[in-house]
DRENSEFI-60854 format. One record per residue (C-alpha): y, z, x; residue in three letters; residue number from 1. Coordinates in steps of 0.2 Angstrom, whole numbers, padded with zeros to 4 digits. Layout:
N
+-------+-------+-------+-----+-----+
! north !    up !  east !  aa !   i !
+-------+-------+-------+-----+-----+
!     Y !     Z !     X ! ALA ! NUM !
...
+-------+-------+-------+-----+-----+
// end
This chain:
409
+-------+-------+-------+-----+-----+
! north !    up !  east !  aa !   i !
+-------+-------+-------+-----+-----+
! -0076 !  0145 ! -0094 ! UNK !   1 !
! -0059 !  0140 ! -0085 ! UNK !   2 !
! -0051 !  0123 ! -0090 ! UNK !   3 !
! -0057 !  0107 ! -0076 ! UNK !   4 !
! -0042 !  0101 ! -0064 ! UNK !   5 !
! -0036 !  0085 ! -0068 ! UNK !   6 !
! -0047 !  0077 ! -0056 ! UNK !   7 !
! -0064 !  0085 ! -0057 ! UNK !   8 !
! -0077 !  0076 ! -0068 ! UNK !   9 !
! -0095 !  0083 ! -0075 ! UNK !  10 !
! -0108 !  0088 ! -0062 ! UNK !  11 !
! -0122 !  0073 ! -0062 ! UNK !  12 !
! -0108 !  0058 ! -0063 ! UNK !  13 !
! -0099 !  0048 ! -0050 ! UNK !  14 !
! -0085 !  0039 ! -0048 ! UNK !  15 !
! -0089 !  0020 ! -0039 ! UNK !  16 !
! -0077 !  0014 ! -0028 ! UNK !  17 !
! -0073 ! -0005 ! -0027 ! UNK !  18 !
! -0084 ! -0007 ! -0011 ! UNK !  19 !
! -0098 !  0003 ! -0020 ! UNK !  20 !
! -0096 ! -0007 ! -0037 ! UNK !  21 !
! -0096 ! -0026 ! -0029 ! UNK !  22 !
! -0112 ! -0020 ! -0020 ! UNK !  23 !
! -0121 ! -0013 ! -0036 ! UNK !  24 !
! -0117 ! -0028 ! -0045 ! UNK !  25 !
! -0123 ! -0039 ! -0031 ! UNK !  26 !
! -0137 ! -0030 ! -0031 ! UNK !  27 !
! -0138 ! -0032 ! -0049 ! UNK !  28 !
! -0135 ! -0052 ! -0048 ! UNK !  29 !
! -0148 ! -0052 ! -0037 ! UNK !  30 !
! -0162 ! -0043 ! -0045 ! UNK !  31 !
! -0158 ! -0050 ! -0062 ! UNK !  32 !
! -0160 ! -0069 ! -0057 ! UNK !  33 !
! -0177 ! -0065 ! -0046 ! UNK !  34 !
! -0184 ! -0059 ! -0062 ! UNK !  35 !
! -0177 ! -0074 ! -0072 ! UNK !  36 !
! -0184 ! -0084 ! -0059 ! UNK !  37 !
! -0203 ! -0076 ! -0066 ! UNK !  38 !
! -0196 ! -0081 ! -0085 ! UNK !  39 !
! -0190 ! -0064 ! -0090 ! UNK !  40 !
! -0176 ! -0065 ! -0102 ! UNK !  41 !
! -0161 ! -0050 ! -0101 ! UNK !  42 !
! -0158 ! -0040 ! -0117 ! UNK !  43 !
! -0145 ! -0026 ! -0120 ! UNK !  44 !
! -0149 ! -0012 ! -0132 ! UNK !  45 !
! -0136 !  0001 ! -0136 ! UNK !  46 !
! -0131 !  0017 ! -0126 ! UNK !  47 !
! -0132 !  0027 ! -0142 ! UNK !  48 !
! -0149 !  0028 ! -0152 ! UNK !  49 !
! -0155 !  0039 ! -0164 ! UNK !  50 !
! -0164 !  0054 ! -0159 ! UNK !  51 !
! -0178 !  0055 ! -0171 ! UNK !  52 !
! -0183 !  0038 ! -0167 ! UNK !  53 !
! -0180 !  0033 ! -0150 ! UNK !  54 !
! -0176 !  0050 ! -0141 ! UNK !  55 !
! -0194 !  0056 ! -0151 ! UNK !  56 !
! -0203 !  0042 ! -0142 ! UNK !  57 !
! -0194 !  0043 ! -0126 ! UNK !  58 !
! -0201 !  0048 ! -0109 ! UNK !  59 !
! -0190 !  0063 ! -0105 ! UNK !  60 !
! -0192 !  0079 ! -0111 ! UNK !  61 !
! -0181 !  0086 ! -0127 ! UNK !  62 !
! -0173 !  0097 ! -0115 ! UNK !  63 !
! -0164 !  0083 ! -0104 ! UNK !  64 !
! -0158 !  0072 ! -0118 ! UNK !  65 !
! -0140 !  0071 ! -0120 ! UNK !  66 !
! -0137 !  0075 ! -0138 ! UNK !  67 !
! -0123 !  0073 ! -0150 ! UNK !  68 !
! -0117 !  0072 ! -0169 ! UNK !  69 !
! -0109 !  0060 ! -0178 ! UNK !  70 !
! -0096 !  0061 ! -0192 ! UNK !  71 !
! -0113 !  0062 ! -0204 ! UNK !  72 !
! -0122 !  0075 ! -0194 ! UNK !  73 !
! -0135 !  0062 ! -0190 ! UNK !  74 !
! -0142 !  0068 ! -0171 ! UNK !  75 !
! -0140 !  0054 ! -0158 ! UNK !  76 !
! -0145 !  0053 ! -0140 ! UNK !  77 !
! -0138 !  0044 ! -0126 ! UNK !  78 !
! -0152 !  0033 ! -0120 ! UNK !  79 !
! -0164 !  0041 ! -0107 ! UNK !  80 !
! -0173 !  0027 ! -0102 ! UNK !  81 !
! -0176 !  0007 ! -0108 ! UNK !  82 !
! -0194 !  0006 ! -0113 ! UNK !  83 !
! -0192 !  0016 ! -0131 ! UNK !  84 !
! -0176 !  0009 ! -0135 ! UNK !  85 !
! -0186 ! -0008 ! -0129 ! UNK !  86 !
! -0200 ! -0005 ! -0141 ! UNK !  87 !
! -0188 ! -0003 ! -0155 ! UNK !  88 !
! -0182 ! -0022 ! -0154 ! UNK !  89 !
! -0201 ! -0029 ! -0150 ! UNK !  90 !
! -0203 ! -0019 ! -0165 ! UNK !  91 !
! -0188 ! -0025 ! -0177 ! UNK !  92 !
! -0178 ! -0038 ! -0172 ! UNK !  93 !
! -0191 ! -0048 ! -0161 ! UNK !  94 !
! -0206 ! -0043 ! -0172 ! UNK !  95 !
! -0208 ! -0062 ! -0178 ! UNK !  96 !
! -0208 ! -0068 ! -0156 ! UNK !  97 !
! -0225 ! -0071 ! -0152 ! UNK !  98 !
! -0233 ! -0061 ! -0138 ! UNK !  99 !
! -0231 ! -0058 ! -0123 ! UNK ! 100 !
! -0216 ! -0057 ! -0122 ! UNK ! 101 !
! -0205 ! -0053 ! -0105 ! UNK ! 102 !
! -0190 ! -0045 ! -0106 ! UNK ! 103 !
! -0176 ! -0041 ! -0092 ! UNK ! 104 !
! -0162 ! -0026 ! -0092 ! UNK ! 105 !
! -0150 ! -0018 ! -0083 ! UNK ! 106 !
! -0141 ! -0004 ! -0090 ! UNK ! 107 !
! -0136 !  0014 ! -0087 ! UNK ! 108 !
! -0146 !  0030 ! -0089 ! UNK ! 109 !
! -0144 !  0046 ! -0095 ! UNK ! 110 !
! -0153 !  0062 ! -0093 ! UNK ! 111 !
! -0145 !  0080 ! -0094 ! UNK ! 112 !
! -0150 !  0092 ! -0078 ! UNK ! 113 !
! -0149 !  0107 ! -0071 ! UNK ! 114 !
! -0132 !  0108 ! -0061 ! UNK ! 115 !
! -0141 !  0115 ! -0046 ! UNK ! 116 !
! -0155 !  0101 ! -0047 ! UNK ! 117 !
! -0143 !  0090 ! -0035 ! UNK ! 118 !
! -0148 !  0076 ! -0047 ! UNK ! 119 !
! -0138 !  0064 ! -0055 ! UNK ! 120 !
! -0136 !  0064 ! -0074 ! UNK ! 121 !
! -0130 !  0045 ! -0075 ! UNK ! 122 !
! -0137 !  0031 ! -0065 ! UNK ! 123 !
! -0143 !  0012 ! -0064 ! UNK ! 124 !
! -0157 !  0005 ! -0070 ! UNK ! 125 !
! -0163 ! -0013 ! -0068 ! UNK ! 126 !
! -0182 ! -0016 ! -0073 ! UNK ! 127 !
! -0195 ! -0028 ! -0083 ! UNK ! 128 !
! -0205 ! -0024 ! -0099 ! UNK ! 129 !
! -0221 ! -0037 ! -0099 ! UNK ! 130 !
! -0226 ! -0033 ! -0120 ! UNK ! 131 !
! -0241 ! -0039 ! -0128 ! UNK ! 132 !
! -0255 ! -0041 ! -0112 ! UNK ! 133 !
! -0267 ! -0030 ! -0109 ! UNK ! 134 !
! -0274 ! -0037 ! -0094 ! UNK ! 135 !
! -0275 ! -0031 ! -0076 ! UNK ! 136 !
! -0267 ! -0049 ! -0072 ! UNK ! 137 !
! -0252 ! -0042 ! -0082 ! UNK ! 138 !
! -0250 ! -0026 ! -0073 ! UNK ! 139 !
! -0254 ! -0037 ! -0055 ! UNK ! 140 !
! -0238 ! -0048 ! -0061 ! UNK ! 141 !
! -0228 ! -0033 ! -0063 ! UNK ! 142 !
! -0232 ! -0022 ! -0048 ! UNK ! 143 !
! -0229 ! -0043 ! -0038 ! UNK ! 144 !
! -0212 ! -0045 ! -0048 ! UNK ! 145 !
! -0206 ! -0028 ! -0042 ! UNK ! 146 !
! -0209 ! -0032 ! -0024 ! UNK ! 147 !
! -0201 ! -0047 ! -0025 ! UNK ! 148 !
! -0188 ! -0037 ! -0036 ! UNK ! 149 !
! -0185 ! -0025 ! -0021 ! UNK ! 150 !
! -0185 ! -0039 ! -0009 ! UNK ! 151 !
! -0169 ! -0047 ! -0020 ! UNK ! 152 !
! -0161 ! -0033 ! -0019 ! UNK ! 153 !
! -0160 ! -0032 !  0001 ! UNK ! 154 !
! -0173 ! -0017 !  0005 ! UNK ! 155 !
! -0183 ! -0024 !  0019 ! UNK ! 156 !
! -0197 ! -0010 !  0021 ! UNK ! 157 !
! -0204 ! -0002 !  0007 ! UNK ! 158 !
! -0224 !  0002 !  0001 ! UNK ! 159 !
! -0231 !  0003 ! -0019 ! UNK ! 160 !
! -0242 !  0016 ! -0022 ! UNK ! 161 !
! -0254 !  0011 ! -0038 ! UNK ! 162 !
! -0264 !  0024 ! -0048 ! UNK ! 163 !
! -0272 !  0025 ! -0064 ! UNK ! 164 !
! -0272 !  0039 ! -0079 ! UNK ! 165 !
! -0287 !  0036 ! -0083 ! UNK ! 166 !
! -0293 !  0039 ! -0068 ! UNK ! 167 !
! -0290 !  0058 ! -0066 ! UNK ! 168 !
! -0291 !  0061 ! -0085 ! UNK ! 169 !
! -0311 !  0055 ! -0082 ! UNK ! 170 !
! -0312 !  0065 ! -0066 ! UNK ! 171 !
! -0306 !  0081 ! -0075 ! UNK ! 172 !
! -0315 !  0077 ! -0091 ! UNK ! 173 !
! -0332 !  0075 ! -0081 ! UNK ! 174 !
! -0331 !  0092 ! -0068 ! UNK ! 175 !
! -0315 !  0104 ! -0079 ! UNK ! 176 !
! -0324 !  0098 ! -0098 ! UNK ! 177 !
! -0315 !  0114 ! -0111 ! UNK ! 178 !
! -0302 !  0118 ! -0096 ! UNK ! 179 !
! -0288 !  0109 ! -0100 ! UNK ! 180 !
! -0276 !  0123 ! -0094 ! UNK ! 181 !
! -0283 !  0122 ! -0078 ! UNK ! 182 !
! -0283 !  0101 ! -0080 ! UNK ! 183 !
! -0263 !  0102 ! -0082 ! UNK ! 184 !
! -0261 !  0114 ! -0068 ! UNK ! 185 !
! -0269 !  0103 ! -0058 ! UNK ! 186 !
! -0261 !  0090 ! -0063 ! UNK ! 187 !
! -0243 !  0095 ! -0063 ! UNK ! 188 !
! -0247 !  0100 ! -0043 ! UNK ! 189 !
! -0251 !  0080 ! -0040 ! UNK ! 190 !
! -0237 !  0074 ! -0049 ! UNK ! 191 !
! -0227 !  0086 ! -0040 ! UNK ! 192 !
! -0234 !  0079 ! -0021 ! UNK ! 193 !
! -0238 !  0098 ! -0020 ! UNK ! 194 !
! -0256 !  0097 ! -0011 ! UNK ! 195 !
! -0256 !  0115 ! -0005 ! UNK ! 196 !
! -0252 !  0119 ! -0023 ! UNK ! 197 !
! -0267 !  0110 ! -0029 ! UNK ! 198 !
! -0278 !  0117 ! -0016 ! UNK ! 199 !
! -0275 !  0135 ! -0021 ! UNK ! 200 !
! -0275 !  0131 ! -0037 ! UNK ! 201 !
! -0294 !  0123 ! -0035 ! UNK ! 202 !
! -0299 !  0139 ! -0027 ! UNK ! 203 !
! -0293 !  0152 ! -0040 ! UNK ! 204 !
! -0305 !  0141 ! -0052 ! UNK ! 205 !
! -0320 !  0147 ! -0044 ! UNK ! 206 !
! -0328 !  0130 ! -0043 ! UNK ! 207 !
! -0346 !  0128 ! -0039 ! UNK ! 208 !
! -0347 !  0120 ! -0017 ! UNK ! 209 !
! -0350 !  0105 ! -0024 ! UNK ! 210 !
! -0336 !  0101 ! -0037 ! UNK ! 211 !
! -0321 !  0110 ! -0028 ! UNK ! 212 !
! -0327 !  0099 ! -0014 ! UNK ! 213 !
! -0326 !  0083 ! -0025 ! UNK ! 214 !
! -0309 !  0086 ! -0031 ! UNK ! 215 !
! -0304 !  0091 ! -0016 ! UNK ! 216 !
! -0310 !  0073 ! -0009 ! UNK ! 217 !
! -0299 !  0065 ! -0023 ! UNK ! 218 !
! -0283 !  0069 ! -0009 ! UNK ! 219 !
! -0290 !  0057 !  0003 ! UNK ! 220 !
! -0291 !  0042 ! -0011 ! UNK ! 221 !
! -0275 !  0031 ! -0003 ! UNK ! 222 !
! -0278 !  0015 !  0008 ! UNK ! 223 !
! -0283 !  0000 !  0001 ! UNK ! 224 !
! -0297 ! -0009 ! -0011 ! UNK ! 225 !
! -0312 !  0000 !  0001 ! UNK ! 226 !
! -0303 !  0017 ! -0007 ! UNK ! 227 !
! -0309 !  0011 ! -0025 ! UNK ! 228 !
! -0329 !  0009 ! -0019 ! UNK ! 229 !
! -0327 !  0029 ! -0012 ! UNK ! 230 !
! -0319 !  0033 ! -0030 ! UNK ! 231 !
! -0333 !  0025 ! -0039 ! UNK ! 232 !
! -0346 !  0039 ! -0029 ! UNK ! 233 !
! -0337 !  0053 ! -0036 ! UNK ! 234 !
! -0337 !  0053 ! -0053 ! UNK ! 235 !
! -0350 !  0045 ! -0068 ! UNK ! 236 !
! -0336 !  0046 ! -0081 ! UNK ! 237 !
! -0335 !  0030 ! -0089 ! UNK ! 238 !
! -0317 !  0033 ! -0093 ! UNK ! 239 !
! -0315 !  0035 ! -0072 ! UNK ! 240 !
! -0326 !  0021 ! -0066 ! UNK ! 241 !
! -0317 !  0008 ! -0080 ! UNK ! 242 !
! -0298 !  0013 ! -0074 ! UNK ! 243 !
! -0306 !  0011 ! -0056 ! UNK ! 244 !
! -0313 ! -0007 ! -0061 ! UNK ! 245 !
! -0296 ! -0010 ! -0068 ! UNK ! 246 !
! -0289 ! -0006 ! -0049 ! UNK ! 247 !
! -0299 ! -0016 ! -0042 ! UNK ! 248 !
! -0296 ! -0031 ! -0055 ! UNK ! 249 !
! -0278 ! -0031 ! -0050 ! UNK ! 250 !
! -0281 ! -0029 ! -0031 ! UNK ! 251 !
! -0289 ! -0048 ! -0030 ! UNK ! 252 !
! -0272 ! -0054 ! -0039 ! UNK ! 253 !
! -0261 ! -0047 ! -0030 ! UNK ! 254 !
! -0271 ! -0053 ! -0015 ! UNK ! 255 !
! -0268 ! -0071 ! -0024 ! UNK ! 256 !
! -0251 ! -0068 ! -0025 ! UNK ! 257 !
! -0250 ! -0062 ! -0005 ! UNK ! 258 !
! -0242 ! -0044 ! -0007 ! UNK ! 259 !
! -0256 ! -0033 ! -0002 ! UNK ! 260 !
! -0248 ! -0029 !  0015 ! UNK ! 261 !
! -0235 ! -0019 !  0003 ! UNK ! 262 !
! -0247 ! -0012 ! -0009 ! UNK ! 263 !
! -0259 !  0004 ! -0007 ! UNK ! 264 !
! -0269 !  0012 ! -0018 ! UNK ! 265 !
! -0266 !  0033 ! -0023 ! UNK ! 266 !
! -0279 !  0039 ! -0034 ! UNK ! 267 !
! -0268 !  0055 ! -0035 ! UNK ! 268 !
! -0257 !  0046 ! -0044 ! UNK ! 269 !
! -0254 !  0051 ! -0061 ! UNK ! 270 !
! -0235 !  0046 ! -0067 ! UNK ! 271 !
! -0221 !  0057 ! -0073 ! UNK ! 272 !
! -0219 !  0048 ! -0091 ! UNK ! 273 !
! -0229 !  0055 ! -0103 ! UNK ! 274 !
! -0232 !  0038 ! -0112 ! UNK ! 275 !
! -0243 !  0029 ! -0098 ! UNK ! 276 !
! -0258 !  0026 ! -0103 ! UNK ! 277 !
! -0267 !  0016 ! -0088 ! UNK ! 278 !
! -0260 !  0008 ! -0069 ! UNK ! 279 !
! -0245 !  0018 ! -0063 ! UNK ! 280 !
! -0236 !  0014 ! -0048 ! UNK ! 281 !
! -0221 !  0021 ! -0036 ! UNK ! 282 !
! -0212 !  0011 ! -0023 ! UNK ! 283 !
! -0205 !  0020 ! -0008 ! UNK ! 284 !
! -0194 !  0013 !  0003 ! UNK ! 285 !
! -0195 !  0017 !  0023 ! UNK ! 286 !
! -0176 !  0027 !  0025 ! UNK ! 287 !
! -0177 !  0036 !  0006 ! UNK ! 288 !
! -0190 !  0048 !  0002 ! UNK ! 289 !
! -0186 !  0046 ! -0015 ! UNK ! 290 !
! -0192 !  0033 ! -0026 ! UNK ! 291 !
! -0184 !  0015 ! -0028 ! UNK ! 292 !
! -0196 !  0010 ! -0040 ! UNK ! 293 !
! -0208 !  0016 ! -0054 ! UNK ! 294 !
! -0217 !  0008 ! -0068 ! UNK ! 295 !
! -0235 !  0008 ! -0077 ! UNK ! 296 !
! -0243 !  0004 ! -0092 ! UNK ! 297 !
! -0240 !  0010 ! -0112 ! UNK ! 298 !
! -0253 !  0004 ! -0123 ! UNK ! 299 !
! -0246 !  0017 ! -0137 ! UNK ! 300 !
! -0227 !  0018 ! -0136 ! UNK ! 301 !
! -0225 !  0001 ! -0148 ! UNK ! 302 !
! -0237 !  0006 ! -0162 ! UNK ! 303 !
! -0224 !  0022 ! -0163 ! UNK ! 304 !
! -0210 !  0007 ! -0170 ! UNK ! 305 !
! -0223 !  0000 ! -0180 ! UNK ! 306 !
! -0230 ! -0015 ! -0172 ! UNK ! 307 !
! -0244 ! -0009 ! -0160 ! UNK ! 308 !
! -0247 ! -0018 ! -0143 ! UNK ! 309 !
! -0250 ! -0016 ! -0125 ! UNK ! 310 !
! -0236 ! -0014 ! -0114 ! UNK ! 311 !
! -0232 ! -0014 ! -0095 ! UNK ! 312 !
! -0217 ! -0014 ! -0086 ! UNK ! 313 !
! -0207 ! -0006 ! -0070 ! UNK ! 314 !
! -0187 ! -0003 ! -0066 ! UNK ! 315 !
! -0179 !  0000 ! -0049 ! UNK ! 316 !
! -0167 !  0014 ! -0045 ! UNK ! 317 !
! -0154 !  0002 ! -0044 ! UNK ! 318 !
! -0143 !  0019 ! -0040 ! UNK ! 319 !
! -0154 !  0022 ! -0026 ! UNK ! 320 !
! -0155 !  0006 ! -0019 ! UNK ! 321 !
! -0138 !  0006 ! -0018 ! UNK ! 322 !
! -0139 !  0021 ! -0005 ! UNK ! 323 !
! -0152 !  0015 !  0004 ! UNK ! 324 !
! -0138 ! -0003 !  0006 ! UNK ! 325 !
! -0124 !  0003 !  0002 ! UNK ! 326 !
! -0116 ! -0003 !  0019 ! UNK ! 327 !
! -0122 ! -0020 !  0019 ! UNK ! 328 !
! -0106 ! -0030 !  0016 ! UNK ! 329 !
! -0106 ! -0040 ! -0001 ! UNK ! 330 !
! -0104 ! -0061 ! -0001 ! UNK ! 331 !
! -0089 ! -0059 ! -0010 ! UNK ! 332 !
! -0080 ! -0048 !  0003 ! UNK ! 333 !
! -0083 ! -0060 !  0016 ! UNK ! 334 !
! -0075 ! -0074 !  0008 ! UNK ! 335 !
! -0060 ! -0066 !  0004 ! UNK ! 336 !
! -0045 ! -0075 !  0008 ! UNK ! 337 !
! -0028 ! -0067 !  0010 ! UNK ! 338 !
! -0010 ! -0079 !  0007 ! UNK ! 339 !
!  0006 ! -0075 !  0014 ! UNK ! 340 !
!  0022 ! -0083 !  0009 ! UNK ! 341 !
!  0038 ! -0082 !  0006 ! UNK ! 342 !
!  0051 ! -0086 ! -0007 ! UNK ! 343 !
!  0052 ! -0104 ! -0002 ! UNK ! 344 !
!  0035 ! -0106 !  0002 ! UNK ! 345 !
!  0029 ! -0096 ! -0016 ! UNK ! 346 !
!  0027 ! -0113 ! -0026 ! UNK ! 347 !
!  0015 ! -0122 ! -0012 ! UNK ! 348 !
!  0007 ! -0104 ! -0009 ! UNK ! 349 !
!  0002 ! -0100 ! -0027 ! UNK ! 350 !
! -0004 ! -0119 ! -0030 ! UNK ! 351 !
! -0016 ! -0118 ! -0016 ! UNK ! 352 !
! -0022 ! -0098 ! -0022 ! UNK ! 353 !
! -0025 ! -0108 ! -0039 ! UNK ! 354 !
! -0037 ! -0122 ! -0031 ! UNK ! 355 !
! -0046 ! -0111 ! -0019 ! UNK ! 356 !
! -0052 ! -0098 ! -0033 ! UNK ! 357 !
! -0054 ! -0111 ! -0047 ! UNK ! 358 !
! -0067 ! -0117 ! -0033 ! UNK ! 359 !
! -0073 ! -0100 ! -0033 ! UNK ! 360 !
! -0065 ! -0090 ! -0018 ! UNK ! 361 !
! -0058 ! -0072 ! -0018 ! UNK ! 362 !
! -0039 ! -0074 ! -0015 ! UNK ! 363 !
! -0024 ! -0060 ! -0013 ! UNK ! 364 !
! -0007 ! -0067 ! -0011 ! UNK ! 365 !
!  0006 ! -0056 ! -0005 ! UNK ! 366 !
!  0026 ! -0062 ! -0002 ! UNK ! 367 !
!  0031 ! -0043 !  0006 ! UNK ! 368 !
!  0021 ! -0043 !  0023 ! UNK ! 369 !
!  0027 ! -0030 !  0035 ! UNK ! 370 !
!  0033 ! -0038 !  0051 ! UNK ! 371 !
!  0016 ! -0033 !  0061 ! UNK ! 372 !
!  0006 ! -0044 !  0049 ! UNK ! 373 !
!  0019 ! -0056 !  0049 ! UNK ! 374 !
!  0017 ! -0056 !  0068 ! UNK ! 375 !
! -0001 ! -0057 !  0065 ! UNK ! 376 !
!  0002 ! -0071 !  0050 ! UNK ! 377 !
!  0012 ! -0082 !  0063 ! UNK ! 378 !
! -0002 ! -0081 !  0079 ! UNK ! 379 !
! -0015 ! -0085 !  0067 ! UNK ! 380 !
! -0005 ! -0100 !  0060 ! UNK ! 381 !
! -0005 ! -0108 !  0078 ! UNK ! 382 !
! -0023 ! -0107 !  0079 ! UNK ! 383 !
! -0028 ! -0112 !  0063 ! UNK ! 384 !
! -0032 ! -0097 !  0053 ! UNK ! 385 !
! -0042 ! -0079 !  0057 ! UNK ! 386 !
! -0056 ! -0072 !  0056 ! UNK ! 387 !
! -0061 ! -0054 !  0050 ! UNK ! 388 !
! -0043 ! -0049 !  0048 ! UNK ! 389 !
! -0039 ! -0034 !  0038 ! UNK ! 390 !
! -0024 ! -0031 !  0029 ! UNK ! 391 !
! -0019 ! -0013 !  0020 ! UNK ! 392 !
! -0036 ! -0008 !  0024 ! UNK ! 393 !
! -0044 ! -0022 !  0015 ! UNK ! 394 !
! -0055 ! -0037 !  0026 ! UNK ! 395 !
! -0052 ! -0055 !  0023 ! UNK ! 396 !
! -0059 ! -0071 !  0030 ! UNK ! 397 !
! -0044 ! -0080 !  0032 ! UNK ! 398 !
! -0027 ! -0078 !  0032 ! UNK ! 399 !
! -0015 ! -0092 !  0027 ! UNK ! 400 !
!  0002 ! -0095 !  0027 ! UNK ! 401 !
!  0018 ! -0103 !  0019 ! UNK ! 402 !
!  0034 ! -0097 !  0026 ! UNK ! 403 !
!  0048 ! -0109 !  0026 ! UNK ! 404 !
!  0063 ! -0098 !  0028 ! UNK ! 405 !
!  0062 ! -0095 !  0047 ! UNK ! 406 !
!  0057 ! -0074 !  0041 ! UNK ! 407 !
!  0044 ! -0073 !  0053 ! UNK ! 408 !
!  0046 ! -0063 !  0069 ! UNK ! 409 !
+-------+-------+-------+-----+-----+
// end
């Protein structure tokens, strides 16, 4: 393999550019304050965890961790999601806090890819973890907090699909019972979005009319609450019918909250972490055909550290987001004031830089203005200031100015 240039980095990571960064951190801001506001409380865990504790217990495949070695030989990973390394403190160092507990994060995540994939290996993350409820209430709250999360976070159109493990684990148990070759196949072309897939794959089965009819009919499970009456025709499973009484528990909650207008129901659903266990959900926004937001429920991730208990939670793509925004302009750029001056208007130029950012403005001074923005510097002092100017490439608000020495144009 031929040695990197000097300015080429690994495939998967980016570079963020100051316009990009104050955006993501807005966005960040943002997001981190609406779930405050619903009293989630923000923890940090490390980049680095052990890989036979938290990469074990992690959603993502052994194949996608990123692993390393320390001077011991003891196997680490970079963290490849928040909810195991999460776990570990309910676990540990918040194993005396009473539940529930509601925690807030925002962190960078890691996940090693295939270089063709087009994927990115580190990325942003802000989510919730809801520990210690197991009641559709809990997974309603979550799936509300989301779309006000996403709301905070400037995307304006967007839909949550909800679905339920348990769901297709009783449909398959009831009509595929011994098959669970067939089950996983089935399943991997629904969590792919692959329905032509599926449809094949129902045929080679050699179904009897009737069932390869009624798993068929599971593709037209997505609307609203009428969708969980037709699911409750289709299959006897008491495993089925109680994940579908669970949907339909959350439905009146989040119709109490007033957020059904965002909220659909996919009983093709089935989530791409191995850990849920009950409600899974995806939000998609109107410009992105990826998802901004994915979450569910874990009832058996904790009892993995130790201390067993229910779990729900989501995150937002933040990275996505960012995308889907990335050209809104941020609050801070639009109060940015720019200062000119020179040598004998310095001492009266830098007092007033001090005032205005210790009352919390953006400021730039500069004593070297070329004689265009000098020019410009001048006209806009006759008028009183200026609006939107920009200067090397950089807008400001305002411009100001403190020349004394006659050195304007």
């Amino acid at each position: 393999m031929s040695k990197p240039k000097v300015f080429e980095k690994p495939i998967g990571v980016k570079d963020y550019l100051p316009h990009a960064v104050s955006r993501l951190r807005q966005i960040e801001s943002q997001v981190l304050a609406c779930m405050s506001a619903w009293g989630y409380e923000q923890i940090i865990t490390p980049t680095m965890e052990y890989y036979d504790t938290v990469g074990v217990a992690s959603a993502t495949s052994d194949q996608k961790l990123f692993k390393l070695l320390n001077n011991r030989g003891t196997t680490l990973v970079l963290r490849s999601d928040m909810t195991a390394p999460i776990a570990r403190v309910v676990a540990s160092l918040l194993k005396e806090s009473e539940f529930p507990l509601r925690l807030s994060y925002h962190s960078n995540i890691f996940r090693s890819i295939e270089e063709e994939a087009g994927r990115e290996a580190e990325f942003f993350q802000t989510g919730v973890e809801l520990v210690g409820d197991a009641s559709a209430e809990a997974d309603a709250e979550v799936v509300a907090l989301a779309i006000a999360s996403l709301k905070a976070a400037g995307v304006d159109r967007f839909k949550i699909a909800i679905g339920h493990v348990g769901f297709l684990n009783g449909l398959f148990e009831e009509t595929l019972k011994g098959r669970e070759d067939a089950q996983e196949e089935l399943k991997a072309c629904l969590l792919g979005r692959d329905y032509v897939g599926y449809r094949e794959r129902l045929r080679a089965l050699s179904l009897a009319e009737p069932v390869q009819t009624e798993l068929e009919g599971i593709l037209r499970l997505r609307g609203s609450q009428d969708i969980c009456e037709q699911a409750l025709q289709l299959s006897a499973n008491v495993t089925a019918r109680s994940a579908i009484g669970h949907l339909c528990e959350m439905w009146d909650v989040l119709e109490a909250y007033g957020v059904c207008e965002h909220v659909l129901i996919d009983l093709t659903m089935i989530g791409d972490f191995k850990y849920y266990t009950g409600m899974t959900f995806e939000g998609y926004a109107a410009d992105l055909g990826s998802p901004v937001a994915s979450g569910g429920r874990y009832d058996n991730l904790l009892k993995q550290f130790g201390r067993p208990a229910p779990a729900t939670g989501f995150a937002l793509k933040t990275t996505r987001i960012l995308e889907l925004t990335g050209n809104r302009v941020a609050s801070d750029a639009a109060e940015r004031i720019l200062i000119g001056y020179d040598a004998a208007g310095r001492p009266q130029a830098l007092l007033e830089a001090q005032r205005l950012r210790e009352s919390g403005t953006s400021v730039v001074v500069t004593e070297k203005m070329d004689p265009a923005a000098q020019k410009a510097a001048a006209d806009a002092a006759s008028i009183g200031g200026s609006a939107g100017m920009v200067y090397k490439g950089v807008t400001f608000a305002r411009l100001l100015t403190f020349f004394k020495e006659g050195s304007r144009p």
